[in-house]
LOVEX-90539 format. One line per field, with one value per residue (C-alpha): residue number from 1; residue in three letters; x negated, y negated, z negated. Coordinates in pm, whole numbers. Layout:
N
num <- c(NUM, ...)
residuo <- c(Ala, ...)
x <- c(X, ...)
y <- c(Y, ...)
z <- c(Z, ...)
This chain:
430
num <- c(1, 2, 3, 4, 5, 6, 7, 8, 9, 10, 11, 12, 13, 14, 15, 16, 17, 18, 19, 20, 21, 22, 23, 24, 25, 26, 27, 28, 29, 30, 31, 32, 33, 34, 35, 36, 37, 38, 39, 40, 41, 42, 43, 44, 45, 46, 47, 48, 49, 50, 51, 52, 53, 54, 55, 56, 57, 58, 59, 60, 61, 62, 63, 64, 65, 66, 67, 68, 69, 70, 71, 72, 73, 74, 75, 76, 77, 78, 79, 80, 81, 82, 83, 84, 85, 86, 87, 88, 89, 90, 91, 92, 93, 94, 95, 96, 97, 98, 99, 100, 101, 102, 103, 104, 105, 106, 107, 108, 109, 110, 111, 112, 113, 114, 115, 116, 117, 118, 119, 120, 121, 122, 123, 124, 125, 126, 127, 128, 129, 130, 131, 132, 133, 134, 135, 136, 137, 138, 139, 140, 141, 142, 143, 144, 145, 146, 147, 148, 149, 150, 151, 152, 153, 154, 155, 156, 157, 158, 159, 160, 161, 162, 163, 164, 165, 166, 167, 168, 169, 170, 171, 172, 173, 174, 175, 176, 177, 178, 179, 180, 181, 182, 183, 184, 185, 186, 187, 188, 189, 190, 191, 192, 193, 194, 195, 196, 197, 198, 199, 200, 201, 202, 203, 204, 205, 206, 207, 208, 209, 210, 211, 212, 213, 214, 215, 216, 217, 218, 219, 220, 221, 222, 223, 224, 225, 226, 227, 228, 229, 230, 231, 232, 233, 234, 235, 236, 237, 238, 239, 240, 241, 242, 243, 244, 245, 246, 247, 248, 249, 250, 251, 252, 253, 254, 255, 256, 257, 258, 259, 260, 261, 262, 263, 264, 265, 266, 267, 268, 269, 270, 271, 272, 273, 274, 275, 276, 277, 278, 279, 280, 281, 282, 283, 284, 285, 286, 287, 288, 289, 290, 291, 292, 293, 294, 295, 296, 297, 298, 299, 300, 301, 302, 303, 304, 305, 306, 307, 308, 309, 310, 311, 312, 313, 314, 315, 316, 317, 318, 319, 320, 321, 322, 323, 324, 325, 326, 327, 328, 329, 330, 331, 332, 333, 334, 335, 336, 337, 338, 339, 340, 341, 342, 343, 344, 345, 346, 347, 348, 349, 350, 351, 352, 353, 354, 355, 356, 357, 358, 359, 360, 361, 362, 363, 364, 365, 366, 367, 368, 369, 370, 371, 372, 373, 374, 375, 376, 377, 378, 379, 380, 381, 382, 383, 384, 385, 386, 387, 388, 389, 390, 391, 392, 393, 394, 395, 396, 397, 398, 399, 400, 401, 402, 403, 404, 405, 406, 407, 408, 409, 410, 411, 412, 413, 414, 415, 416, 417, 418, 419, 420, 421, 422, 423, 424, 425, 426, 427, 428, 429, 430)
residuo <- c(Unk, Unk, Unk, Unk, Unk, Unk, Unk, Unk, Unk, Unk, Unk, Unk, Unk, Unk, Unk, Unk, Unk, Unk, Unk, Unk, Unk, Unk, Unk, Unk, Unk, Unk, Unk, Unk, Unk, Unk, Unk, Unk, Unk, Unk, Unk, Unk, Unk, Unk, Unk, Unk, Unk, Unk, Unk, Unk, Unk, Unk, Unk, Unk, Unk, Unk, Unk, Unk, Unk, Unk, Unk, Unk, Unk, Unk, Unk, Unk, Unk, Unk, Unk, Unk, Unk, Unk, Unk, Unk, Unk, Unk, Unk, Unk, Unk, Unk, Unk, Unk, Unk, Unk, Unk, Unk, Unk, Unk, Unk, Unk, Unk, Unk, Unk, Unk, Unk, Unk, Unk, Unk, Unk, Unk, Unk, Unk, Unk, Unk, Unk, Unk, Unk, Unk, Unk, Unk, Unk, Unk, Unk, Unk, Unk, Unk, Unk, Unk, Unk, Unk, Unk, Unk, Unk, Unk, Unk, Unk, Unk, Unk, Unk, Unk, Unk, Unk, Unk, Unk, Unk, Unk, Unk, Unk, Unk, Unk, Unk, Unk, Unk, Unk, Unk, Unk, Unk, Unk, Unk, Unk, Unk, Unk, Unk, Unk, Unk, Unk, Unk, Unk, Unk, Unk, Unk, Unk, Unk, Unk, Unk, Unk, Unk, Unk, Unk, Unk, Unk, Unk, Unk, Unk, Unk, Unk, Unk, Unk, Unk, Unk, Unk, Unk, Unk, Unk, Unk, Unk, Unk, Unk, Unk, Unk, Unk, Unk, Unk, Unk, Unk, Unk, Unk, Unk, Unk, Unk, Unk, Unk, Unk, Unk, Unk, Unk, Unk, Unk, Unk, Unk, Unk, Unk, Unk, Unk, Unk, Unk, Unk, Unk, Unk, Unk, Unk, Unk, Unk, Unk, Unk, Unk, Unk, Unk, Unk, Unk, Unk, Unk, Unk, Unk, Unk, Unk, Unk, Unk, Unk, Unk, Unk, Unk, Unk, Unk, Unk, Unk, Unk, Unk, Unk, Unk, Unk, Unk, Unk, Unk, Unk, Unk, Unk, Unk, Unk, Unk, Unk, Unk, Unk, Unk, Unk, Unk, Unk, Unk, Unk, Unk, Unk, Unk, Unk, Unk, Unk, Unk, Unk, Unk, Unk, Unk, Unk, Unk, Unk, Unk, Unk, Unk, Unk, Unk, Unk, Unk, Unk, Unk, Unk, Unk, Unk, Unk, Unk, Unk, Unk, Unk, Unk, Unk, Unk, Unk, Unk, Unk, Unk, Unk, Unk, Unk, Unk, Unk, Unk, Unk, Unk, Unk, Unk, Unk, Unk, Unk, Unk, Unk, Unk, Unk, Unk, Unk, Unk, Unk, Unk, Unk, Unk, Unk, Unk, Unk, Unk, Unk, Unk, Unk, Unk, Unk, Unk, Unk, Unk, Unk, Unk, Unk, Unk, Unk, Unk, Unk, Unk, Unk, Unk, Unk, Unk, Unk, Unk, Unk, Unk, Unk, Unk, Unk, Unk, Unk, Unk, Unk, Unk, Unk, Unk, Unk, Unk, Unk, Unk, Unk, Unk, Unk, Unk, Unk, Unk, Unk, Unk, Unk, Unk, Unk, Unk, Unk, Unk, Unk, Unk, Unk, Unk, Unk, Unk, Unk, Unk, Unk, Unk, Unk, Unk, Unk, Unk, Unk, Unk, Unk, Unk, Unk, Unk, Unk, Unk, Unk, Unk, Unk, Unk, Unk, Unk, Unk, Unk, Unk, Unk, Unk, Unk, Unk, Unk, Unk, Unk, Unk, Unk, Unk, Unk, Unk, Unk, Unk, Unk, Unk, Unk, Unk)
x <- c(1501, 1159, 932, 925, 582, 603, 428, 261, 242, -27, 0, -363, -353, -128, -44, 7, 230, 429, 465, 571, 829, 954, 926, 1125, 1418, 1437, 1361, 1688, 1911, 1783, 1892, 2183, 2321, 2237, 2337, 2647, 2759, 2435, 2310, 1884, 1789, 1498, 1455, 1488, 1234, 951, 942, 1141, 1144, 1473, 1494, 1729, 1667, 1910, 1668, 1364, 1021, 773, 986, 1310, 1400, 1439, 1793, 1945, 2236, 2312, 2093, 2063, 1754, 1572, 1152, 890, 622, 427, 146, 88, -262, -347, -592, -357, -44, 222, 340, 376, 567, 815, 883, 934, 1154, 1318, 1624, 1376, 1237, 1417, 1232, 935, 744, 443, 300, 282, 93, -237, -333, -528, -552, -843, -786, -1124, -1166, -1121, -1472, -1470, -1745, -1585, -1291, -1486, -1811, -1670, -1269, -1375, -1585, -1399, -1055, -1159, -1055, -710, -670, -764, -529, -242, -319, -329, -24, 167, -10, 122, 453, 452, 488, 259, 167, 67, -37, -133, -27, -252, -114, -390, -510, -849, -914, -887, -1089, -881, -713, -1013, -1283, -1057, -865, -1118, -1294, -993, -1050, -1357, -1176, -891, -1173, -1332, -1029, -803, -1020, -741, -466, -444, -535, -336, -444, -176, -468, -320, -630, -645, -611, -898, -715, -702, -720, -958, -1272, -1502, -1206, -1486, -1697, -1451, -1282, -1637, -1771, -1383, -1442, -1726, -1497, -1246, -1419, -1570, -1277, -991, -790, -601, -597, -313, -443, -207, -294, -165, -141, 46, 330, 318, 421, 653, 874, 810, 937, 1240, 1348, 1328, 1570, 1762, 1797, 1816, 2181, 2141, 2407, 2326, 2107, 2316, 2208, 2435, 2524, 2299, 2021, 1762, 1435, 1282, 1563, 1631, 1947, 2025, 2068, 1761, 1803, 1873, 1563, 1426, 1054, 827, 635, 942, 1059, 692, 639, 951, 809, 521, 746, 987, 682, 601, 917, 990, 638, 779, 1138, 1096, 920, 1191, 1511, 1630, 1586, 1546, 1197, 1020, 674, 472, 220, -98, -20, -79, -424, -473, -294, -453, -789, -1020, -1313, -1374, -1426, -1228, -875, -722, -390, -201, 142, 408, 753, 1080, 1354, 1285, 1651, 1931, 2132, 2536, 2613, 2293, 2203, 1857, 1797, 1544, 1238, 934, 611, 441, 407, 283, -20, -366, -515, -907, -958, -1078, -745, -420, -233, -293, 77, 290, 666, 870, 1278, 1501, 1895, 1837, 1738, 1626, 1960, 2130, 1996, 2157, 1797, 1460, 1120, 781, 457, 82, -191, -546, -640, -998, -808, -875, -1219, -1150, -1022, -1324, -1529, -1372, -1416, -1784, -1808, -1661, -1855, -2188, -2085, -2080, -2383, -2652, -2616, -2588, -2292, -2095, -2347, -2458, -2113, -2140, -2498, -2472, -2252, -2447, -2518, -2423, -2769, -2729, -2821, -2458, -2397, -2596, -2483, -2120, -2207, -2427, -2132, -1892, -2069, -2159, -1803, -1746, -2003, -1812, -1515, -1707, -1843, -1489, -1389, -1666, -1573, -1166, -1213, -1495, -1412, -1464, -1825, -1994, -1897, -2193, -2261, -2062, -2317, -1966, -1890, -2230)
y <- c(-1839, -1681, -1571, -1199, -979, -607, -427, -85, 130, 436, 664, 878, 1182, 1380, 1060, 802, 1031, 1080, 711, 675, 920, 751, 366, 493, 637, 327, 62, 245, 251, -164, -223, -9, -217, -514, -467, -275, -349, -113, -401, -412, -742, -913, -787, -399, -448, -530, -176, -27, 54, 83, 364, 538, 885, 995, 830, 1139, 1011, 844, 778, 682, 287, -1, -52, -361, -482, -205, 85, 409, 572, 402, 509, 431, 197, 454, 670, 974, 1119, 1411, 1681, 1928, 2019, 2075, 1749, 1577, 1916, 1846, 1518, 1667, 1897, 1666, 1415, 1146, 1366, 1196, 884, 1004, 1208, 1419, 1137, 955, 1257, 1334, 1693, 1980, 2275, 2301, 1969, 1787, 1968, 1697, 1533, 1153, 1264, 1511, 1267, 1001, 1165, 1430, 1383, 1067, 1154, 1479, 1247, 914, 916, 1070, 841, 492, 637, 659, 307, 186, 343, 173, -220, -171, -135, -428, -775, -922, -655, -888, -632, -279, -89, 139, 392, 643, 735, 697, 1019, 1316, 1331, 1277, 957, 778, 930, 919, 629, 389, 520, 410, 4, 43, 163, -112, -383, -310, -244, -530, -761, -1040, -818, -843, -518, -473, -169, -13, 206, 456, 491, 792, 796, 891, 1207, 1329, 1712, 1585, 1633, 1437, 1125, 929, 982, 916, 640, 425, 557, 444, 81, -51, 56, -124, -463, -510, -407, -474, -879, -799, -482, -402, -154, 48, 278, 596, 623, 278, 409, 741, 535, 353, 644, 770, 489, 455, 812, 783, 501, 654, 968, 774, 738, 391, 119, -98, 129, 234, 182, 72, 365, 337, 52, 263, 137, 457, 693, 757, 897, 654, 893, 921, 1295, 1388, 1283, 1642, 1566, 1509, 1242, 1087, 818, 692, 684, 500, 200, 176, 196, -107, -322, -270, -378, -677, -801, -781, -904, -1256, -1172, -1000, -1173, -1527, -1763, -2078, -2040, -1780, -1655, -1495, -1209, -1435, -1668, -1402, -1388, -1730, -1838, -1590, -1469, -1796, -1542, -1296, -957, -1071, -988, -681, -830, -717, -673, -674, -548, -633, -492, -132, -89, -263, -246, -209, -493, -740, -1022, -1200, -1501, -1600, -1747, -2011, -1832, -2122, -2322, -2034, -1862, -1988, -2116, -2164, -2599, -2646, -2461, -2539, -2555, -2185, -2078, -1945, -1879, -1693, -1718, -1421, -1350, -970, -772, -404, -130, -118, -430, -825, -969, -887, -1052, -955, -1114, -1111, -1225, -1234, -1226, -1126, -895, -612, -596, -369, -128, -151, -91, 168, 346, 288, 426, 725, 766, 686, 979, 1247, 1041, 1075, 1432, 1450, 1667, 1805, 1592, 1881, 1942, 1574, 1558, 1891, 1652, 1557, 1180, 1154, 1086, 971, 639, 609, 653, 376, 128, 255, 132, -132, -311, -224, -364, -708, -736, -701, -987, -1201, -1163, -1265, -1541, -1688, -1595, -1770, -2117, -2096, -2360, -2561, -2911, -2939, -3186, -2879, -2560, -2394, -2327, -1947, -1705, -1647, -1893, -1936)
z <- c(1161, 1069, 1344, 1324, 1378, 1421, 1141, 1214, 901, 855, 606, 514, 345, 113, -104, 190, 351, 19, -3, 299, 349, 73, 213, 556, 370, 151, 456, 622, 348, 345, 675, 682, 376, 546, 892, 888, 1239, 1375, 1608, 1712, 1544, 1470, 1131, 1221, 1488, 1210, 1149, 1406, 1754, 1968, 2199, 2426, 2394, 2699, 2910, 3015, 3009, 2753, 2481, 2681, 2739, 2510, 2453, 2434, 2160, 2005, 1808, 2014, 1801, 1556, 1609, 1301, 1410, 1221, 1231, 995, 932, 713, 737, 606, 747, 430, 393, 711, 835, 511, 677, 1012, 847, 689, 678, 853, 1105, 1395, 1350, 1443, 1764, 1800, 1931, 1585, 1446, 1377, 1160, 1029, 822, 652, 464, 302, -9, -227, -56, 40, 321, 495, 526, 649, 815, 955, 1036, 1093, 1405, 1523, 1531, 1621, 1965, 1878, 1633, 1861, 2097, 1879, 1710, 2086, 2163, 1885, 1951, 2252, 2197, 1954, 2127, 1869, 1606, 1331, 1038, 955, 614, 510, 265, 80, -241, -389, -555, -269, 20, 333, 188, 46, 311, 664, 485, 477, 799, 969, 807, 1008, 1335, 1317, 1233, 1547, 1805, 1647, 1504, 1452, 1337, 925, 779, 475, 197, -44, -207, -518, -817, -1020, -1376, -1619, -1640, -1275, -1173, -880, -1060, -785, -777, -972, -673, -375, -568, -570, -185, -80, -246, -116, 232, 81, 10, 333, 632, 370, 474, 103, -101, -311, -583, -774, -1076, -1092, -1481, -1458, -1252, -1472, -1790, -1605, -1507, -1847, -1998, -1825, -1903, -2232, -2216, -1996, -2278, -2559, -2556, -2728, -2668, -2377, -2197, -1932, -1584, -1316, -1079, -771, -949, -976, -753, -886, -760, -366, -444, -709, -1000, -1226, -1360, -996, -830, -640, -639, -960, -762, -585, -834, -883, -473, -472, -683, -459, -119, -313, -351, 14, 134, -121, 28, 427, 353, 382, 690, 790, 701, 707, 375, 260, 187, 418, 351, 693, 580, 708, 443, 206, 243, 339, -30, -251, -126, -194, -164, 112, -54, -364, -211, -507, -587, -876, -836, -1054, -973, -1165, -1212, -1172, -1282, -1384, -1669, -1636, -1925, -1926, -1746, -1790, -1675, -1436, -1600, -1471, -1440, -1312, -1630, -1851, -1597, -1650, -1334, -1285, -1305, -936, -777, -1027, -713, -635, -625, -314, -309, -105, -89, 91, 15, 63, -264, -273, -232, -545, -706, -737, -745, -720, -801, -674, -798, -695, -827, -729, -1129, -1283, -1454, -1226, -1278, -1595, -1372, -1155, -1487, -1606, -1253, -1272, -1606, -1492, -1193, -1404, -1638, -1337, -1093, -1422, -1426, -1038, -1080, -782, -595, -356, -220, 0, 60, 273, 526, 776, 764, 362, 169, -197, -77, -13, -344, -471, -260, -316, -718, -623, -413, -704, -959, -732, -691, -1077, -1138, -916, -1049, -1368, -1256, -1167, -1487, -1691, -1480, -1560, -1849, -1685, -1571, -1182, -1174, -1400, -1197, -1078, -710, -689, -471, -322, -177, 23)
């Protein structure tokens, strides 16, 4: 039986929250599916608290055996009210308390500082209190999720201003970063700008970042509606398959965003379930980093997801990965795998793979580009350097710490076909 840590999920911002509205409906329907009998086990209590609500006081008591009301070890942060109320509104909004909550109105105006300079300050106390409140009802909280997009201002400013907050109050709990990247197209004109201030957060508080692009999961969804419309033979989808699809029926799905958040909130949970469930081979979250961040700031993992779907009348076959990945000479060995018997709702199997590749530095060029392209003109630059404590030195260290971590990543790559007695000394790893 694995040994089961609570996980405490926080969801920053407009995006995070959409995410996660979307990870507790699917996490339910998983447990549901799994444990049909409605008993408090070990694997509901990763995410889950167990309350008796007919009890008055602070939350009620902890049952015992039995499920009286499931609580989200959760805490929701955004700076404007409209979608956190939707969720309160909502089909999931017994699962959580005012106690979990933490808003505004006025919202950050698309600015990275007045998420993190000033939010940051004004809530800081409301928000340790909250994160207290939730360690403390963990037995051994091993990890936070972090949910929040790079391009507005309350995820990537307040977002990363809380890495800083859970460095210093829980040093030795792993602080996990599910951080969504606009696309060269984004309506946020300054994302350039709060995408690069948010990474050099990022890199330095962050155990493991998982980075996902937004224009990826775009032509993703894309993709599978047009197969889904094509009408060709084979393409139908078994009813209730659909990863992308709460309700399990593609055309049905009641928010444009829904069926891309829903990707994102699948990855989540195929990382926890073998931390969750019983398996033949289980895989603790620690071991995550420990396996695939060789370097200290070098922890973006790039995750792949499969299936997304699944088809009524094909069945592929599992294939090796192992023998086919290029692996840098002095670690060949750099391979983890995980076992669990419980796929996502819907699905017969499911794979999930990470990869701390070099490939993700082209991401983190193309970002620098496009910050370069407003910073030379010193566009829009006068809406953050009227918040107090923002001086465009924080801009050039933002790039300046990008574009170190880009070299590194170069480095690494340049040594991938070097025998091991003539790599050079990495600046790394000193």
């Amino acid at each position: 039986m694995p040994v089961l840590f609570p996980v405490s999920l926080i969801a920053v911002g407009q995006c995070g929250n959409q995410i996660g509205r979307c990870f507790w409906d699917r996490a339910l329907r998983e447990h549901a599916a799994v444990n049909q009998k409605g008993i408090y086990d070990e694997a509901i209590s990763s995410f889950f608290r167990n309350v008796d609500t007919r009890v008055v006081g602070d939350g009620g008591s902890i049952c015992k055996g039995r499920i009286c009301s499931l609580k989200a070890r959760a805490v929701l942060i955004d700076m404007e009210e409209g979608v956190v109320n939707e969720i309160l509104q909502g089909p999931l909004r017994d699962i959580f308390d005012s106690r979990q909550l933490i808003t505004d109105i006025s919202g950050s105006g698309n600015n990275w500082a007045v998420g993190h300079k000033i939010f940051g300050s004004l809530y800081q106390e409301q928000i340790l209190e909250k994160l207290r409140k939730s360690a403390e009802q963990c037995d051994c909280l091993q990890c936070f999720f972090i949910i929040h997009s790079m391009g507005g201002g309350t995820g990537s400013g307040l977002g990363t201003f809380l890495l800083k907050v859970l460095e210093d109050e829980f040093p030795e709990v792993y602080r996990f970063v599910t951080s969504v990247y606009p696309s060269g197209e984004d309506d946020v004109i300054t994302s350039p700008y709060n995408s690069i201030l948010a990474m050099k957060e990022l890199s330095e508080h962050a155990h493991c970042v998982l980075p996902i692009d937004n224009q990826s999961l775009f032509d993703i969804i894309s993709k599978i509606d047009l197969m889904v419309n094509s009408g060709k033979s084979g393409t139908t989808i078994k009813p209730a398959s659909l990863v992308t699809s709460s309700t399990g029926t593609f055309k049905k799905r009641q928010k444009p965003f829904d069926a891309m958040n829903n990707i994102v909130a699948n990855l989540l949970l195929s990382l926890t379930s073998s931390a969750r469930f019983e398996g033949s081979l289980n895989m603790d979250l620690n071991e995550i980093s420990m396996n695939l961040v060789p370097f200290p700031q070098l922890h973006y993992l790039v995750s792949s997801l499969t299936p997304l779907y699944t088809l009524a009348d094909v069945n592929i076959p599992p294939r090796r990965l192992k023998p086919s990945l290029p692996f840098v000479s002095w670690n060949p060995d750099g391979w983890k795998t995980s076992l669990c018997p419980v796929p996502p709702v819907g699905h017969s199997h499911s794979l999930l793979a990470l990869a701390n590749n070099t490939c993700v530095r082209t991401a983190f060029i193309e970002l620098r580009a496009r910050f370069m392209r407003l910073y030379k003109k010193k566009a829009h630059l006068h809406h953050y350097l009227q918040v107090e404590g923002m001086e465009e030195s924080c801009f050039t260290e933002a790039v300046s710490s990008l574009s170190t971590l880009i070299q590194e990543y170069n480095q690494l790559d340049d040594t991938k076909s070097m025998p091991i007695e003539d790599l050079p000394r990495l600046t790394i790893a000193m």
